[in-house]
N, C-alpha and C positions, 0 to 999 in steps of 0.2 A: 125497336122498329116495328112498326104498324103497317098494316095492308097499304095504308094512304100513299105511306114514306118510300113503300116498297116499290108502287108505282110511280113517285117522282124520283128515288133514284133510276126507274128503269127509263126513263124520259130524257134524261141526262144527253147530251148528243155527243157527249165525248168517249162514252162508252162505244166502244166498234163491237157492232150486232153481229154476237153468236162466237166470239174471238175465243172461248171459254170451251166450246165443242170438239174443237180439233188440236186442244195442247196436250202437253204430256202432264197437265199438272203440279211441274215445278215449280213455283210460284216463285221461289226464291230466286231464282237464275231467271227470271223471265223478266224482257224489257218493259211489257208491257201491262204491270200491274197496273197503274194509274188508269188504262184505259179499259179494264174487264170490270163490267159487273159484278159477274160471280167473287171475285177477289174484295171487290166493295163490300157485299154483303157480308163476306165473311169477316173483313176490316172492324165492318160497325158493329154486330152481335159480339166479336170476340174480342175486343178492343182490349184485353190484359190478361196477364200472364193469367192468371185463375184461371179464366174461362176459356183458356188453349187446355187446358187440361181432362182431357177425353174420360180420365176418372170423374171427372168434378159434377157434382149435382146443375152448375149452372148449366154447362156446357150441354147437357138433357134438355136442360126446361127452356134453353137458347132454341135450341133444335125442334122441340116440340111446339112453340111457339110458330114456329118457320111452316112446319105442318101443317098448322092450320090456316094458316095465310095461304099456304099453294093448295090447300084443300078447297078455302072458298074460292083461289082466282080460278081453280080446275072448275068448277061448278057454273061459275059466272061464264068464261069462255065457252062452256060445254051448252049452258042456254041460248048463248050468243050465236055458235055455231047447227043449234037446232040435234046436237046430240043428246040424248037420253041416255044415263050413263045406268038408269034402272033396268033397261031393257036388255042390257051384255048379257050374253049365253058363256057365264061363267065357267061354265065346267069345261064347253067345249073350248075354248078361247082358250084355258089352262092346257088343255094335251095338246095343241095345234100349239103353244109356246114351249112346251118339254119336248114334242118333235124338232124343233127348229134347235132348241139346246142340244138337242143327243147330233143332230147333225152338224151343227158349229162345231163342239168337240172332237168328233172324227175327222173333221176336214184334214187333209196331210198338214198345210201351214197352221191350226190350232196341234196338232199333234206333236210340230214338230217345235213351235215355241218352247210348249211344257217340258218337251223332252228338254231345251235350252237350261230352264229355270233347274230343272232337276240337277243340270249339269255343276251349273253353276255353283249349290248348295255344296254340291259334291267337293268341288275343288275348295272350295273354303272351308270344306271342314279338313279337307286333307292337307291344307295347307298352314293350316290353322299355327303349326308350331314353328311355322318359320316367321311366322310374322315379328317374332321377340326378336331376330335375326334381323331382319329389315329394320326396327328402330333403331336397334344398336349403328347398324353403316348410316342410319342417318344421324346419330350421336342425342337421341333421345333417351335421357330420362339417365344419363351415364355420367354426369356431376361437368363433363366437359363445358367448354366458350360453349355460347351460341354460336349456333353453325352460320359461314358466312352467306352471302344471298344467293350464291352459287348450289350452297346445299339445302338452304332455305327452301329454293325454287324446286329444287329436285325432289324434295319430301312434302313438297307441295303437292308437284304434278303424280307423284305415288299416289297421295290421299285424294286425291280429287277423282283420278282414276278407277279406283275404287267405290266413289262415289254414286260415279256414273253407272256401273258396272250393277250394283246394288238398286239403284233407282231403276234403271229399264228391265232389270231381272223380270222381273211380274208384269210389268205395261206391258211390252210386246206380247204378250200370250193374252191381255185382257184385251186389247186394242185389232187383235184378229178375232178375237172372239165376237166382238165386236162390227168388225168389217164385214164376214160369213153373214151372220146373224142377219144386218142390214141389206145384204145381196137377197139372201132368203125373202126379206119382206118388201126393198123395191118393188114399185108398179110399175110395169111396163108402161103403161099410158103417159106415166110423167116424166120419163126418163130424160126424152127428147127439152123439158123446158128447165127442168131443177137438176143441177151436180149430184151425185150418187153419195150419200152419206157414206156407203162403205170406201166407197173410193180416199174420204177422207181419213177415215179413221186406219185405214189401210195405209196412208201416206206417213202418219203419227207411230205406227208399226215398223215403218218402213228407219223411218227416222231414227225411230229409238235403237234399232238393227245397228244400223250405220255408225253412231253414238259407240254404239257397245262394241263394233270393234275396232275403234278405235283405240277405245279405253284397255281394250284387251292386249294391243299393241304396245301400248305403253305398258302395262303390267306386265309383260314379258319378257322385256328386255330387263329386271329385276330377278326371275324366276329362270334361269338358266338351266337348272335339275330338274325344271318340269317342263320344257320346253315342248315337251313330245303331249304333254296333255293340254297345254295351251295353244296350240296348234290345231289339234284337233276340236278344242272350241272353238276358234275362228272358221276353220272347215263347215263343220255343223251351222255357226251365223251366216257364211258367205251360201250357202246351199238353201237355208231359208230366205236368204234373202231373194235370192232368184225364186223360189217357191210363192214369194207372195207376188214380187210383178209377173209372172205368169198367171194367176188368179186372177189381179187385179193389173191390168194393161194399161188403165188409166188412171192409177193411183198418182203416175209423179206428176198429171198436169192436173190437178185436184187444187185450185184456189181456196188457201186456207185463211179465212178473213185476218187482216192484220198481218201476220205473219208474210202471206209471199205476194208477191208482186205483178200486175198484171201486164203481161208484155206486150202492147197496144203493136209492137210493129210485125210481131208475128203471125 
C-alpha cells in the first residue's frame, strides 16, 4: 500500500470516522471490523499468517513502510496547516510531556488500575496449580466422551472468562493513563464546541472495568477456596470504578463513534 491507496482507502464512506480512538482494541470480538480503517489497514499490509508475525523481518519493513507514509502525510498536513514542525522547542516540549507523565501516574485512578493489574498477576500465579483441577471437572484432556453441551457451555464460559480478565488487565491502567494525560492537555477554549477526548478514553476505562467484573463473577463461582481473595478483587474494581466517574463526571455521556447511540429524544 502506497501513500495514494492510503488516501483512497481513507476516503472510503463506509468507514465510520475515528470509530478506532475509543475501542478497546479487540478486534476479534468487535462487530465492526468492516467498518474501521485502522482494522483495513491492518487487513491489507498483513494479509498472512507470515506477516502477523511480530518476529518476522516482514512485519518490520510492513511497518517501516507505514512510517514513512505518515511521516510525509505529517509533513503535508503540517504545511497545510501552516505549522513548522522545525521550529518545536524540543527540550522544553520533552520535560512539559515527563511532567504531564509523572502526574498521570500519581493520579489515585492511574494508581489504583496498576495496583489492579499487579493484583491480578498475583492471583494467577497463586492460582496457577489449581488450574490442572479446573480441566479435570471439565473432563479435559482425561481420555473421557466429549463433554455434553451442558459442559461444553460451562468450559466455555470459564475460558472466555478468563479471557476477558487477561485482555482488560493492562487497558484499564493504559486507558486512564490515558484520560489524565488528555484532561492535562484539554483547552479550555474548545471545551465548550469538541467532546473531551479524555471523557472518551475514560469511558473505554470505564468499560473495560465493568467487563472485568463481570468476568471475575464468573471465575468465582469456580474458585470457592479463594473466595476471600476474589472478593476483594471485585472490591478493589468496584472502588475504582467509582474513582474514575468521580474524575470523570462525564465520561458515560461520551458518544463513542459507531459504537453508542445518540439519544435524539433526550
Amino acid at each position: 500500500m502506497d501513500k495514494e491507496d492510503l488516501k483512497k482507502l481513507a476516503e472510503n464512506p463506509e468507514f465510520i470516522k475515528g470509530i478506532y480512538n475509543y475501542c478497546d482494541r479487540w478486534c476479534e470480538r468487535c462487530p465492526f471490523t468492516s467498518r474501521c480503517l485502522n482494522f483495513a489497514m491492518g487487513s491489507e499490509q498483513f494479509d498472512d499468517q507470515e506477516a502477523h508475525d511480530l518476529n518476522n523481518e516482514a512485519f518490520w519493513q510492513s511497518l517501516s513502510k507505514t512510517f514513512q507514509m505518515t511521516f510525509e502525510l505529517l509533513h503535508e498536513a503540517a504545511e497545510e496547516h501552516g505549522i513548522d514542525l522545525d521550529s518545536l522547542e524540543m527540550e522544553e516540549f520533552t520535560e512539559r510531556e515527563k511532567f504531564k507523565d509523572e502526574m498521570a501516574k500519581n493520579h489515585e485512578c492511574c494508581r489504583a488500575a496498576k495496583r489492579y493489574s499487579e493484583m491480578v498477576n498475583d492471583w494467577f500465579d497463586a492460582a496457577e496449580e489449581m488450574f490442572p483441577q479446573q480441566e479435570e471437572a471439565f473432563n479435559l484432556g482425561d481420555g473421557l466422551d466429549q463433554p455434553d453441551d451442558g459442559e461444553d457451555a460451562e468450559e466455555a464460559s470459564f475460558g472466555e472468562a478468563l479471557e476477558v480478565v487477561r485482555w482488560y488487565q493492562h487497558q484499564i491502567y493504559v486507558k486512564l493513563i490515558r484520560a489524565v494525560r488528555g484532561d492535562l492537555d484539554d483547552e479550555p477554549e474548545i471545551l465548550d464546541e469538541y467532546p473531551k477526548d479524555s471523557d472518551g478514553s475514560a469511558k473505554v476505562a470505564l468499560i473495560g472495568i465493568e467487563r472485568s467484573i463481570a468476568a471475575w463473577g464468573e471465575i468465582r463461582s469456580y474458585f470457592p477456596l479463594q473466595d476471600d481473595d476474589l472478593l476483594e478483587m471485585l472490591v478493589h474494581l468496584e472502588q475504582l470504578r467509582r474513582k474514575v466517574e468521580n474524575a470523570f463526571p462525564d465520561a458515560r455521556a461520551f458518544i463513542r463513534p459507531g459504537f453508542d447511540r445518540i439519544d435524539l429524544n433526550s
